[in-house]
C-alpha positions as CSV (number, residue, x, y, z in Angstrom):
1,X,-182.1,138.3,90.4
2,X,-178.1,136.9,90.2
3,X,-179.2,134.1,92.5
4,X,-182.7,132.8,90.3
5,X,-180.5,133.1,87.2
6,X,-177.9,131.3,88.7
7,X,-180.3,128.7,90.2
8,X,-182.1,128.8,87.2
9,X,-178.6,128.0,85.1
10,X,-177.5,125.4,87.4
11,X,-181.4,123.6,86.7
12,X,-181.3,123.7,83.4
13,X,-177.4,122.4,83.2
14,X,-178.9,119.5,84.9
15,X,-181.7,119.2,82.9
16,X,-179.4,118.9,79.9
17,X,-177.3,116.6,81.4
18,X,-180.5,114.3,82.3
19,X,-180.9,114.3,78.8
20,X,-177.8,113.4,77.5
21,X,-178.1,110.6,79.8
22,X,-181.2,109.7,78.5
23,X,-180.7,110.3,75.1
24,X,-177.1,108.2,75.4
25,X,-178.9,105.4,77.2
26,X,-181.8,104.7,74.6
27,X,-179.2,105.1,71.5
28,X,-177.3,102.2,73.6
29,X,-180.3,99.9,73.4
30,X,-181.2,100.8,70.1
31,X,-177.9,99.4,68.7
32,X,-176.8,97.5,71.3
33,X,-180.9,95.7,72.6
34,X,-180.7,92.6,71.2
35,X,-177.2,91.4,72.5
36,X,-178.2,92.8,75.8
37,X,-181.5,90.9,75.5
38,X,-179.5,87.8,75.3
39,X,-177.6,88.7,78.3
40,X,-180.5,88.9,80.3
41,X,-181.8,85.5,79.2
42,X,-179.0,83.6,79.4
43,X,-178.9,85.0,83.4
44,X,-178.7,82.0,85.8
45,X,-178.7,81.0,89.2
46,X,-175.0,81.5,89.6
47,X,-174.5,84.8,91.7
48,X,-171.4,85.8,90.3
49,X,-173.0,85.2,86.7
50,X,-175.8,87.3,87.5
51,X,-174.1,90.0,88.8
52,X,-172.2,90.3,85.9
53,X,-175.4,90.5,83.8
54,X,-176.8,93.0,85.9
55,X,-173.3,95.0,85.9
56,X,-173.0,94.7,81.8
57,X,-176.7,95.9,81.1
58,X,-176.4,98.7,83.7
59,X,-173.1,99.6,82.6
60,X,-174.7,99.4,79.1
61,X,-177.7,101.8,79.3
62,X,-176.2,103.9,82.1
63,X,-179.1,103.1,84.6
64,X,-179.4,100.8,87.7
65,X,-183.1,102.3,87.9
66,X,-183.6,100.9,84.0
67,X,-181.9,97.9,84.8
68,X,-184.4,96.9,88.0
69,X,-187.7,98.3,85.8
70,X,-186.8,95.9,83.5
71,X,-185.8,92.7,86.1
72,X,-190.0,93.5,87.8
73,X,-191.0,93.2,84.0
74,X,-189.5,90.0,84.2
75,X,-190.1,88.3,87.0
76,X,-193.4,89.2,86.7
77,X,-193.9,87.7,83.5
78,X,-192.0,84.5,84.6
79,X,-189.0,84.9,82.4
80,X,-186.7,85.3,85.4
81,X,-186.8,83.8,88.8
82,X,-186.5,85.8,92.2
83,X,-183.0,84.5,92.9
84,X,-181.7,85.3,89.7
85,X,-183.4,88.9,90.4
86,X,-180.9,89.5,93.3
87,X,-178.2,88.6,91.9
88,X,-179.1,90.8,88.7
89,X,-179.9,93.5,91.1
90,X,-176.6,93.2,92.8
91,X,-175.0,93.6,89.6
92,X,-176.9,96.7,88.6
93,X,-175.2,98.6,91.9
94,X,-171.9,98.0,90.4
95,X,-173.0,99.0,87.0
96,X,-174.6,102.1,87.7
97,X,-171.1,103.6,89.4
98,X,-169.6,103.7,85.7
99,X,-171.4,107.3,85.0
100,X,-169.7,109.0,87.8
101,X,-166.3,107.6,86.4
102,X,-167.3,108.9,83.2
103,X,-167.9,112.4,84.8
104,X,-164.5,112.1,86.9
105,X,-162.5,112.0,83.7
106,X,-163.6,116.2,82.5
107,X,-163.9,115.3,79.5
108,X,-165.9,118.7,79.1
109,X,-163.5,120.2,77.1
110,X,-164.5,118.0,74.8
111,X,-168.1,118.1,75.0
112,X,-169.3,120.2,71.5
113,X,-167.4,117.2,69.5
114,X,-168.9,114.7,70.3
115,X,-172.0,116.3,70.3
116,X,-171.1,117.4,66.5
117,X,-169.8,113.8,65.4
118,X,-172.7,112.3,67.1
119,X,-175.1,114.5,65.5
120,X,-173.4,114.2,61.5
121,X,-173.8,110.5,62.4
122,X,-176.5,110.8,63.5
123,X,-178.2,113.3,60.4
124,X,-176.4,111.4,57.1
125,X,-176.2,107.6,58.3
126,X,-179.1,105.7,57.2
127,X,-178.5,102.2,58.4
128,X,-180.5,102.2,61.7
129,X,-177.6,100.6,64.1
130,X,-175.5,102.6,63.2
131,X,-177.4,106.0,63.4
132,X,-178.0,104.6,67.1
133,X,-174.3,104.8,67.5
134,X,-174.6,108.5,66.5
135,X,-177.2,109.2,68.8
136,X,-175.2,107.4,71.9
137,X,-172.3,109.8,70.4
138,X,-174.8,113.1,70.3
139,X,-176.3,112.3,74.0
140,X,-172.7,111.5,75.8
141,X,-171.9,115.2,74.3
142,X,-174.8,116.4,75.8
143,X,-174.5,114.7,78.8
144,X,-171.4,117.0,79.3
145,X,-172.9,120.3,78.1
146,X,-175.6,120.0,81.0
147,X,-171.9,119.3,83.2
148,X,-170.4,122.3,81.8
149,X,-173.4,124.5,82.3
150,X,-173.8,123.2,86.1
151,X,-170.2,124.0,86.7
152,X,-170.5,127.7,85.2
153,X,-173.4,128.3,87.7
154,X,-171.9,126.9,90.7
155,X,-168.9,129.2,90.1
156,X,-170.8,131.9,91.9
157,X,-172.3,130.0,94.6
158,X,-168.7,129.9,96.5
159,X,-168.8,133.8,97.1
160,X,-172.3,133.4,98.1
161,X,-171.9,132.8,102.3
162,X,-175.4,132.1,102.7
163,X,-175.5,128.9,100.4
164,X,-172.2,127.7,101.1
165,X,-173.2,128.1,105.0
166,X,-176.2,125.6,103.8
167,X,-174.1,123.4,102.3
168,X,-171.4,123.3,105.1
169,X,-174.4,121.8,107.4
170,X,-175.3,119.4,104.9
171,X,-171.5,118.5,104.2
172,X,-170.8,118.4,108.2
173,X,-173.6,116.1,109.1
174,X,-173.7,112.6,107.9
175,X,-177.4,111.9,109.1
176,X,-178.2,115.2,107.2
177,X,-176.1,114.1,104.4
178,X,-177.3,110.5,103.7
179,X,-181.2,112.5,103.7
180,X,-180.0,115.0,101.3
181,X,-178.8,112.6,99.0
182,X,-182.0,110.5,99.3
183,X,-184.5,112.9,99.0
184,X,-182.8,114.7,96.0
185,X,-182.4,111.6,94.1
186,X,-185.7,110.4,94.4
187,X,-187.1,113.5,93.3
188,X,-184.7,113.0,89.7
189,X,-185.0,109.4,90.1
190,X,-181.3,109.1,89.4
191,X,-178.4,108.8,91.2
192,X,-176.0,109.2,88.2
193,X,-177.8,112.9,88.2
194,X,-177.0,113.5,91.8
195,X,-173.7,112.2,92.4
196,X,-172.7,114.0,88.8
197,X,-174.4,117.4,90.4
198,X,-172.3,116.4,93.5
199,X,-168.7,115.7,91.5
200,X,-169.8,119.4,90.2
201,X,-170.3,120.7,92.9
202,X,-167.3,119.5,95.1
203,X,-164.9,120.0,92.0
204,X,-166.0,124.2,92.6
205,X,-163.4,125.9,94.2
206,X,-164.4,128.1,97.9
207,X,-163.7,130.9,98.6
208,X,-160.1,130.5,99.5
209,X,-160.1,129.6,95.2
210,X,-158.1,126.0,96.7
211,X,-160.6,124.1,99.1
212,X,-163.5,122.0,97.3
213,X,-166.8,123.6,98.3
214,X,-167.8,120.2,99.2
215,X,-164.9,117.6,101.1
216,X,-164.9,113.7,100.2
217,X,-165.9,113.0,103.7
218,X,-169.0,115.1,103.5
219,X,-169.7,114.1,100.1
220,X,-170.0,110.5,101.1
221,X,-173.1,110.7,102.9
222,X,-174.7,112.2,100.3
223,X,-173.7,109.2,98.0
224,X,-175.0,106.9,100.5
225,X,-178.1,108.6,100.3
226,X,-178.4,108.6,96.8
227,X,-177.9,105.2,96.3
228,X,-181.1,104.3,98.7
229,X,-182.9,107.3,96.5
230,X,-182.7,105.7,93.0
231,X,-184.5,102.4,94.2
232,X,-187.8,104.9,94.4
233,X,-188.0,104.1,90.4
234,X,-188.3,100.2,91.2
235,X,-190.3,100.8,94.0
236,X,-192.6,103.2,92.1
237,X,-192.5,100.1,89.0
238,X,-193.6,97.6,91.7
239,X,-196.9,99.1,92.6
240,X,-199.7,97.4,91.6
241,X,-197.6,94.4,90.7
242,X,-197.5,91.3,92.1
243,X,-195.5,89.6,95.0
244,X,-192.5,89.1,92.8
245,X,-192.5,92.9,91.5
246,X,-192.9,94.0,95.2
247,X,-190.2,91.4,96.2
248,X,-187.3,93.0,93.8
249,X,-188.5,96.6,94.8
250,X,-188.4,95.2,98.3
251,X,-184.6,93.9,98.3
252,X,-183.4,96.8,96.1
253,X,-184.2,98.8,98.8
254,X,-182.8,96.4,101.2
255,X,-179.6,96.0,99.8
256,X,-178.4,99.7,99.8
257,X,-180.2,100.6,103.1
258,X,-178.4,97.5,105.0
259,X,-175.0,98.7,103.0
260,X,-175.7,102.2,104.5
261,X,-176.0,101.1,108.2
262,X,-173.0,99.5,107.7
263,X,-171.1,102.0,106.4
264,X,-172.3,104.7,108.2
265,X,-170.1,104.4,110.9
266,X,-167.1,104.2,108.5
267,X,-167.0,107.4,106.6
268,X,-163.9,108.2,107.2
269,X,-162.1,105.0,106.4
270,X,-164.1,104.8,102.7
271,X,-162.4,108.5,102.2
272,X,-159.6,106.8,102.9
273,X,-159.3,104.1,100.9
274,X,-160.9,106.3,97.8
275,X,-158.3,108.5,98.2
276,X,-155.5,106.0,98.3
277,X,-157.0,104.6,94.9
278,X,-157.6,107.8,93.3
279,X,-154.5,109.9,91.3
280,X,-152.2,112.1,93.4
281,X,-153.0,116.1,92.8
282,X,-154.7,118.5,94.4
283,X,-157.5,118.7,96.2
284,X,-159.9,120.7,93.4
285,X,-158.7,118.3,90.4
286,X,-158.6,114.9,92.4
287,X,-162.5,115.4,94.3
288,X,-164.4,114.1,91.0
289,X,-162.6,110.7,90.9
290,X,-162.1,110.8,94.8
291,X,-166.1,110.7,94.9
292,X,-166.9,108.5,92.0
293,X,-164.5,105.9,93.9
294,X,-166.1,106.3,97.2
295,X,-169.1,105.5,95.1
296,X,-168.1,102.0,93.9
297,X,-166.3,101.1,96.9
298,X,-169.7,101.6,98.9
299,X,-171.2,99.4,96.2
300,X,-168.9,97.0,96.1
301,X,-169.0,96.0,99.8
302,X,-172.5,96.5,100.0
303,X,-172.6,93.9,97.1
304,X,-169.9,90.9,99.0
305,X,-171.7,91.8,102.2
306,X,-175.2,90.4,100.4
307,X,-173.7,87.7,98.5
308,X,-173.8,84.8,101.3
309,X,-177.1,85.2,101.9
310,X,-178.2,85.6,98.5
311,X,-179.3,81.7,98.7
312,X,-181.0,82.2,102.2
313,X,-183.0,85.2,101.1
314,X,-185.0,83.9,98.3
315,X,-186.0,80.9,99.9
316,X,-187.2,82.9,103.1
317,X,-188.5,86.4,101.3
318,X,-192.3,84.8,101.1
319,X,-192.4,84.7,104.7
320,X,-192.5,88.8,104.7
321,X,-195.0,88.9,101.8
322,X,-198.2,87.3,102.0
323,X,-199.1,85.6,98.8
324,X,-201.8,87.6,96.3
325,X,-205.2,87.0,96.3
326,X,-206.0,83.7,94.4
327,X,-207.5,84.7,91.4
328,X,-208.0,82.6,88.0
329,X,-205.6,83.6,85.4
330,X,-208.3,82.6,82.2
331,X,-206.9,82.2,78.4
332,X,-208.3,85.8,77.9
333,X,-205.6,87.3,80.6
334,X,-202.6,88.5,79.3
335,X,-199.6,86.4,81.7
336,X,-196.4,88.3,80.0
337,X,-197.3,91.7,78.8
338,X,-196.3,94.3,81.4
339,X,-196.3,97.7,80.8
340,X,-193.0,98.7,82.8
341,X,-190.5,97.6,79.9
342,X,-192.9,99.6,76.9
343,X,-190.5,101.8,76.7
344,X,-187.6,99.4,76.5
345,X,-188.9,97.6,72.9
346,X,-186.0,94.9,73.3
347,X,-187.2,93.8,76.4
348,X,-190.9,94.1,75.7
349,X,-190.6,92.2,72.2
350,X,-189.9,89.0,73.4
351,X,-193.2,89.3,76.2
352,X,-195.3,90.0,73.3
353,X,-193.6,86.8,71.4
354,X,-194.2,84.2,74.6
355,X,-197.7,85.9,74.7
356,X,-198.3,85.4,71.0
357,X,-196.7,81.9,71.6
358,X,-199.5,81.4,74.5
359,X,-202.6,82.6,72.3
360,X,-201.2,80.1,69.6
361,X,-201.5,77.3,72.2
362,X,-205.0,78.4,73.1
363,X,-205.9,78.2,69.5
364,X,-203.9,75.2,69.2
365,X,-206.7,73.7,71.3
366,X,-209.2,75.2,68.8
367,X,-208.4,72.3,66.2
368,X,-208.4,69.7,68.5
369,X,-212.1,70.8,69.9
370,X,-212.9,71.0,65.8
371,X,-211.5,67.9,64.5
372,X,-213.5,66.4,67.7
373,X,-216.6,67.7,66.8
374,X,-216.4,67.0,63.1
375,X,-215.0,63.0,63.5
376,X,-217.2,62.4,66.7
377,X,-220.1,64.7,66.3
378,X,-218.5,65.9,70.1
379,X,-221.1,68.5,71.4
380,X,-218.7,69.4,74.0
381,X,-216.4,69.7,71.8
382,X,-218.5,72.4,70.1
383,X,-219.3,74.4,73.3
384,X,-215.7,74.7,73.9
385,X,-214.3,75.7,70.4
386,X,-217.2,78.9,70.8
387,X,-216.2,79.9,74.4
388,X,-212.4,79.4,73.4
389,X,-212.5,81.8,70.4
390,X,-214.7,84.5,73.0
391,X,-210.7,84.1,74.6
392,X,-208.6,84.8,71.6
393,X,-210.5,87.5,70.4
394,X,-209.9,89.4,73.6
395,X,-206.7,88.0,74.2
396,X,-205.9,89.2,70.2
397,X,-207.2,92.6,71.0
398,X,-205.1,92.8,74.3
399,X,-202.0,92.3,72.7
400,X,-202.7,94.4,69.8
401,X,-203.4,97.2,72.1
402,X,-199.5,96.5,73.7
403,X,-198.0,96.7,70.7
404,X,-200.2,100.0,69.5
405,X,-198.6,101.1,72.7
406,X,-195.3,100.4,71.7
407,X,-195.6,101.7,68.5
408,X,-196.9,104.8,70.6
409,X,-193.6,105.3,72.7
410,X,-191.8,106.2,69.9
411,X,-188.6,104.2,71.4
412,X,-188.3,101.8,68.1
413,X,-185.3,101.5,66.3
414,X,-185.9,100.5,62.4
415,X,-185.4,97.1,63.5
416,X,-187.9,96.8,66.0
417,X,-190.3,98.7,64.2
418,X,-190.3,95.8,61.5
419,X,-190.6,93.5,64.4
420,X,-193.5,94.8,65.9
421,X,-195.2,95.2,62.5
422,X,-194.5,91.2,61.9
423,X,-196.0,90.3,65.5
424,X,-199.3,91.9,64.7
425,X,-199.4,90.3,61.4
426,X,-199.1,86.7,63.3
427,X,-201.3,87.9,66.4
428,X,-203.8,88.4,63.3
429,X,-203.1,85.0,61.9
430,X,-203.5,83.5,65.0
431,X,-207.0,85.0,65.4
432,X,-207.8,84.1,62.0
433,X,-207.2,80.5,62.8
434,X,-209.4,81.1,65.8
435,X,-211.8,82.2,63.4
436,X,-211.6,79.2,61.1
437,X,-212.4,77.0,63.7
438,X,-215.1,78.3,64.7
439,X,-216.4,77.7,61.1
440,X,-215.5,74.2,61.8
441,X,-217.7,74.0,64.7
442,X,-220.8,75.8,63.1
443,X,-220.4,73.0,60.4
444,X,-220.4,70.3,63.4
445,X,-223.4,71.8,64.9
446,X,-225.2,71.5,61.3
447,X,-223.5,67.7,61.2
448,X,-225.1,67.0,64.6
449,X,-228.3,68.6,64.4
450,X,-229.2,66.6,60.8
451,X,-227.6,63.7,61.7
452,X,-225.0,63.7,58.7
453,X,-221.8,61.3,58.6
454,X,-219.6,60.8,56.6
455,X,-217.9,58.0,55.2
456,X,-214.7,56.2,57.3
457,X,-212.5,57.1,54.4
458,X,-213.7,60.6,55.2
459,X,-213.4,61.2,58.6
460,X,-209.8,59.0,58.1
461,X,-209.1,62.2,55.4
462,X,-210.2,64.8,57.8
463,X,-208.2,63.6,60.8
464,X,-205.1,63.4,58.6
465,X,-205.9,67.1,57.6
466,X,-206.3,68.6,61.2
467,X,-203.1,66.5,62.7
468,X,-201.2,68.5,59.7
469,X,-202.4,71.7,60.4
470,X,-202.4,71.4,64.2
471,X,-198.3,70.4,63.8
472,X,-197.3,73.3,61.1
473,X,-199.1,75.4,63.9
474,X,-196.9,73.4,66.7
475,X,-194.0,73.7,64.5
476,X,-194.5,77.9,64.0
477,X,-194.6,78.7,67.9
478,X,-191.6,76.3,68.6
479,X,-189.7,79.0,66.0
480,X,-190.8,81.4,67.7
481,X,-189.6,80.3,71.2
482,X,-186.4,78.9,69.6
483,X,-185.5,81.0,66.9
484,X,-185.2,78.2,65.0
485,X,-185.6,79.9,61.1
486,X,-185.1,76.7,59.3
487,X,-188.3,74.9,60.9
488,X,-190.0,78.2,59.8
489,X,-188.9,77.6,56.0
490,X,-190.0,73.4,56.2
491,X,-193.5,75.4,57.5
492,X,-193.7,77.3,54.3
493,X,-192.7,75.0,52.0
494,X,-195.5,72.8,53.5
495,X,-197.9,75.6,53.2
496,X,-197.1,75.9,49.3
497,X,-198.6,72.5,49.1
498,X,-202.1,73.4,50.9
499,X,-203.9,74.0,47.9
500,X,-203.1,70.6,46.1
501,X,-204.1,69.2,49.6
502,X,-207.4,70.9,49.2
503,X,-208.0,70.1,45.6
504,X,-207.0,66.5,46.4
505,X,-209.8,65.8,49.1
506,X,-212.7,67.4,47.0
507,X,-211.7,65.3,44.2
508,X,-211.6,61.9,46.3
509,X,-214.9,63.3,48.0
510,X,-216.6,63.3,44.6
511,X,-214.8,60.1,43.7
512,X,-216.6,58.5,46.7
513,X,-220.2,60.5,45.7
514,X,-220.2,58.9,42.4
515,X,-219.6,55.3,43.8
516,X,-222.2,56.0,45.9
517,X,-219.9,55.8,49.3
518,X,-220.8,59.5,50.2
519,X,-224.6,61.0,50.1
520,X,-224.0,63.9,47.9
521,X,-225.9,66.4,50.1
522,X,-223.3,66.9,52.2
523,X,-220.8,67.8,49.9
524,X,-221.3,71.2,50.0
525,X,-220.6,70.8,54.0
526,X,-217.6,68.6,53.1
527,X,-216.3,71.7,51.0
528,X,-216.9,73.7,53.7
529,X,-214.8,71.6,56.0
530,X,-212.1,71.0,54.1
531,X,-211.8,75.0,52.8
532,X,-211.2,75.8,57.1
533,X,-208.4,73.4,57.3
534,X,-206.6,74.6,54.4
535,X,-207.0,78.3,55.8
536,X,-206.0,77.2,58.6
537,X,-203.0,75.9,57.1
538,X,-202.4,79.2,55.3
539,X,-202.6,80.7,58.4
540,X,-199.9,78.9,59.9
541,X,-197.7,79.7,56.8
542,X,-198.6,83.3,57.2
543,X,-197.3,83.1,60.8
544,X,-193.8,81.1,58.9
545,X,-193.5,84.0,56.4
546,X,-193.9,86.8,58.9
547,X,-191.6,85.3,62.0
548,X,-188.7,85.0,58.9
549,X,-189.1,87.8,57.0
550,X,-189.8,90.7,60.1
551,X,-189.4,88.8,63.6
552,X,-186.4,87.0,63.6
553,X,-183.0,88.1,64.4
554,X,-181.6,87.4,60.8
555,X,-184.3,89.3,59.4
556,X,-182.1,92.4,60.7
């Protein structure tokens, strides 16, 4: 029964720790997603650029795992290119070693304070960034209360001959170690778990109460092994993704398996070297920092030994993977929305943006097909705005689903809750336009089927009309995609002036009826017309309103 509780202890320490980690990490990109959003975006073909992008962010939400989930969610969307990937990637091995300098410093004395600032934070702080702070504050607390509890289980273990023989085996064989290491951190799916259990578990006296359990050299296999184990997240992300998601699994693996067959051999030297960069003391008070050095300097070489080739692998990686099946991506497909950044809302916002930005240039077409068949009676024209708008509607109800699903993961910050709520106000507006247009067409089809024109002062009217609408449209999707807030205000103080648009053309229309230029029995059609474009227009100043007021980055 002492052993299950102590097992049992030692489990749950972990669990806790886990999520602290967690807990510490999502607090981080609550209060800290949009800056790291820009990071990310602003990554570039430069390798030692990237690798600092992928260092900050890891560094940032305390996961290299995280870090590569979002990079497929990329790269599959298009945002990011494979070579920028690697050298993201790259960056994310560095990062990731932060948490085991963290652990190294014992600041577990400490643990309940933070854990009670973070929390009063946390409770009486209403302003959402900084209420992430406290919940950052509350997890890192945690994160050392799981610590804490670990180390008071292992305490026993060292009189306990039967696991420390177990361990011994594990510690004294580096083939052993390096699966250990793997297979336990693919089963947590985090090597910042592992190598912390490890730390733990090295920093517990044996039985002589002076020797670590665990020594550096037979703790670096197990290191090694866990840094190949945490790519099982990416690889896990990648499936049922495309070449490029497979591609950045692929060289994730890649990277740490090459840096462990290179290292392998030089165990003792990397104890070496850790050691020489680590604080004098004892053995039992230096081990924690020993390991979490051993643990950069793996990553670190593993990194400069990749960085030449970095060019020479992503213009030769296609050669290993056979391109997907050929398959028609239609307007109705969704090309950016990927479900492995939902719960990451400051990754997955901007996806749903370019995809909103993408149904708006599908509707975009709409207008052009209506003016079309309204000016030139276009029956083409008329097919194509009804097959179009059979698109938007399921592309509308696509991305509506993503971002019920984002509501659903409960991951929002205040912020991004407003965010979301303002991107399915303009996915509406969007499909309202869609909608409109479609009007537009069933008016052509009456136009066409009668054998009703209009006058050329008309059509001239009506083509002026749908060149407006289609550029405050234009104009409210380049906002979007630059953030540009002051084109969004000249779109709303356009659309203030739709109405007098609209009243203008009916009155010129009658003008024209009463000199005879028009036949009167269209007007009604006229009306009809000219009521869709201004909708359309109110639409597009809908879209304005909502990108300024809950979308954009000064509307936090």
């Amino acid at each position: 029964m002492e052993t299950v509780k102590i097992i049992l202890e030692a489990l749950g320490g972990l669990a806790i720790f886990i999520f602290g980690m967690n807990m510490m990490s999502e607090g981080m990109q609550k209060s800290a997603g949009a800056k790291l959003r820009k990071i990310i975006g602003h990554a570039t073909n430069n390798t030692l650029f990237g690798i600092m992008t992928g260092c900050i962010v890891t560094m940032t939400i305390q996961s290299s795992s995280a870090t590569l989930v979002m990079v497929i969610g990329f790269v599959t969307a298009g945002l990011m290119t494979f070579r920028q990937a690697i050298n993201v990637t790259l960056g994310a091995n560095i990062g990731t070693t932060i948490t085991a300098q963290i652990v190294a410093f014992k600041v577990g004395d400490y643990a309940w304070f933070f854990v009670f600032i973070g929390f009063i934070i946390y409770m009486i702080i209403k302003k959402s960034k900084i209420k992430s702070i406290g919940e950052t504050i509350f997890g890192f607390g945690i994160l050392f209360v799981g610590l804490n509890t670990m180390g008071n289980a292992m305490a026993p273990i060292a009189n306990n001959p039967n696991v420390t023989d177990l361990i011994l085996k594990i510690a004294d064989s580096s083939p052993l170690g390096i699966l250990f290491g793997t297979g336990i951190t693919a089963i947590i799916q985090s090597s910042s778990a592992s190598i912390a259990t490890l730390q733990n578990l090295a920093s517990t006296a044996a039985a002589d109460g002076v020797t670590p359990l665990i020594s550096l050299q037979g703790a670096i296999p197990i290191v090694l092994g866990a840094n190949i184990g945490t790519t099982i997240t990416a690889v896990l992300a990648s499936v049922g993704g495309g070449k490029n998601a497979k591609k950045v699994a692929f060289i994730s693996v890649v990277i740490n398996a090459v840096g462990i067959i290179c290292m392998a051999g030089f165990i003792p030297q990397i104890a070496q070297l850790a050691t020489f960069i680590s604080p004098a003391g004892n053995a039992l008070s230096t081990i924690s920092r020993q390991i979490a050095n051993a643990h950069l300097i793996f990553n670190v070489i593993a990194i400069l030994i990749f960085i030449p080739f970095v060019g020479i692998i992503s213009r030769n990686i296609d050669k290993i993977f056979k391109d997907d099946k050929i398959r028609k991506i239609d307007d109705a497909t969704p090309q950016f929305l990927t479900i492995t950044v939902l719960d990451r809302p400051f990754m997955a916002i901007p996806l749903v943006q370019n995809e909103i930005v993408r149904l708006a240039e599908i509707t975009k077409k709409m207008i052009v097909y209506a003016r079309d068949a309204v000016i030139k009676h276009d029956e083409k024209a008329i097919e194509e705005i009804l097959q179009t708008e059979k698109s938007v509607n399921i592309l509308h109800k696509k991305i509506v689903a993503y971002l019920s699903e984002l509501f659903a993961t409960e991951t929002l910050a205040d912020v991004e809750g407003k965010q979301v709520t303002g991107l399915l106000h303009m996915v509406a507006d969007i499909e309202h336009i869609g909608d409109h247009c479609k009007s537009i067409g069933e008016c052509a089809q009456e136009m066409v089927e009668n054998d009703y024109e209009f006058s050329d002062i008309a059509y001239a009217e009506l083509h002026e009309s749908f060149g407006r609408v289609r550029l405050m449209l234009k104009d409210a999707m380049q906002a979007v995609k630059t953030g540009d807030v002051e084109l969004a205000n000249v779109i709303i103080e356009e659309g203030e002036t739709l109405e007098k648009m609209e009243s203008r053309l009916r009155k010129q229309h009658l003008q024209r009826v009463n000199t005879k230029t028009c036949d009167p029995s269209y007007t009604a059609l006229y009306n009809d017309i000219v009521h869709d474009i201004r909708k359309i227009g109110e639409y597009c100043y809908n879209l304005a309103i909502a990108y300024v007021k809950d979308v954009s980055e000064r509307s936090e």
